[in-house]
C-alpha positions as a Markdown table, in Angstrom:
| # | Residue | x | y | z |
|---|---|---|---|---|
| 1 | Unk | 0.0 | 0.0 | 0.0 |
| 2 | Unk | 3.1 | 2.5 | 0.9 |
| 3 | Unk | 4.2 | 1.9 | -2.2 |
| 4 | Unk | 0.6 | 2.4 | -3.9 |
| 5 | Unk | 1.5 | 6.4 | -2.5 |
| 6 | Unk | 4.1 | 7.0 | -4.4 |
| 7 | Unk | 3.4 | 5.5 | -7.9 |
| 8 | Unk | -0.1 | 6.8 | -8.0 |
| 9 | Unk | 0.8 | 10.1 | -7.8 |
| 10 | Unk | 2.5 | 10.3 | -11.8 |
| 11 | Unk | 1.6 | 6.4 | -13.1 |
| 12 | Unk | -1.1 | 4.6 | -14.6 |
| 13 | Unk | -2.3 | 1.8 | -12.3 |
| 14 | Unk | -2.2 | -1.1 | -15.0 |
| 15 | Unk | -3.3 | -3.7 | -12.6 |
| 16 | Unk | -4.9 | -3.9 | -9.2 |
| 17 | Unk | -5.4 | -6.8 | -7.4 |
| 18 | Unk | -5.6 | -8.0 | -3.6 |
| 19 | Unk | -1.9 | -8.9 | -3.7 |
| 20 | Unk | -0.2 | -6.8 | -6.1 |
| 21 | Unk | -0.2 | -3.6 | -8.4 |
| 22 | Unk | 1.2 | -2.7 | -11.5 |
| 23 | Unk | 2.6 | 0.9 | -12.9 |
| 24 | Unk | 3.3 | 1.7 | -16.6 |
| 25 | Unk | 6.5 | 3.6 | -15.6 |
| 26 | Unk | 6.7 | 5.3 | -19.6 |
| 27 | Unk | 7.0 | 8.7 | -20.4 |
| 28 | Unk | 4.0 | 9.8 | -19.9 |
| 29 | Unk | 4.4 | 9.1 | -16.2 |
| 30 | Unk | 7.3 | 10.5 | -15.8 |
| 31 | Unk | 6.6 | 13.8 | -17.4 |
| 32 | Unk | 3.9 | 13.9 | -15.0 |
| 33 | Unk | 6.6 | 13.1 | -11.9 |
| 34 | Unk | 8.6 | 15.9 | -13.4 |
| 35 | Unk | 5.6 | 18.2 | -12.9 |
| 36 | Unk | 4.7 | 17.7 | -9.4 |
| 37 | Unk | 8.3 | 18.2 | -8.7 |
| 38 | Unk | 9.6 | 14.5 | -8.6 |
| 39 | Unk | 12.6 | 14.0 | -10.1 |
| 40 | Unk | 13.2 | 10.9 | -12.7 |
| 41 | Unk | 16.7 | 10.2 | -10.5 |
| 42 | Unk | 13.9 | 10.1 | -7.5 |
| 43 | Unk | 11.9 | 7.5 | -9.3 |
| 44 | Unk | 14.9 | 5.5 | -10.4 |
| 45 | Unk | 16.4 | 5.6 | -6.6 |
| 46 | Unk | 13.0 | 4.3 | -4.8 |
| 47 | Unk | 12.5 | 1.5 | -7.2 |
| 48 | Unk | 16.1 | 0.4 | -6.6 |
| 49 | Unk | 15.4 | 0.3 | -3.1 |
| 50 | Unk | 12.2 | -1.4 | -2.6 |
| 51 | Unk | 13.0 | -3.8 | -5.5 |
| 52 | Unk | 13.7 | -7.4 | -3.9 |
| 53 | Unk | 15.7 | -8.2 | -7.5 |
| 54 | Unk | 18.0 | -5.6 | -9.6 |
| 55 | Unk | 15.8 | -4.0 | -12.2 |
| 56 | Unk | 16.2 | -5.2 | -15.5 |
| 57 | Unk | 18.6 | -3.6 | -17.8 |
| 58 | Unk | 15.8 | -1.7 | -20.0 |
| 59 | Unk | 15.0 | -0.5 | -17.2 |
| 60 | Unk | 17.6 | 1.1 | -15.9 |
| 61 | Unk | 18.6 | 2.5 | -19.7 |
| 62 | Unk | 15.1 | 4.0 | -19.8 |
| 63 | Unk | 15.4 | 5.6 | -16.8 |
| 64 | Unk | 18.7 | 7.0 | -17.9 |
| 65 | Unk | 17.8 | 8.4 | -21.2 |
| 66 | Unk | 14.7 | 9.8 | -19.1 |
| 67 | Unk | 16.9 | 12.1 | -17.1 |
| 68 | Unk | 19.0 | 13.4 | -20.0 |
């Protein structure tokens, strides 16, 4: 649910369920992060740290080529 908090401020819920949620994390959301004041480095950091596996690598390159 803490997690619920942060994602549906900026991303589209793309499933909800009793036991988990999903977030399209695309542009779209994160131009919308950027405008509430959330920075794409922000986004990036929090997923890193509540992510029980390293994110995938297309991951990780869109975020990068999101903060540029």
């Amino acid at each position: 649910m803490r997690h619920e908090l942060f994602f549906d401020r900026f991303a589209e819920k793309t499933v909800d369920d009793k036991e988990v949620s999903v977030y399209k994390l695309d542009f779209t959301a994160m131009a919308k992060a950027l405008t509430i004041g959330l920075s794409i480095h922000e986004i990036n950091s929090y997923c890193e740290a509540f992510s029980n596996v390293p994110l995938p690598d297309n991951v990780k390159h869109a975020f990068l080529e999101w903060e540029v």
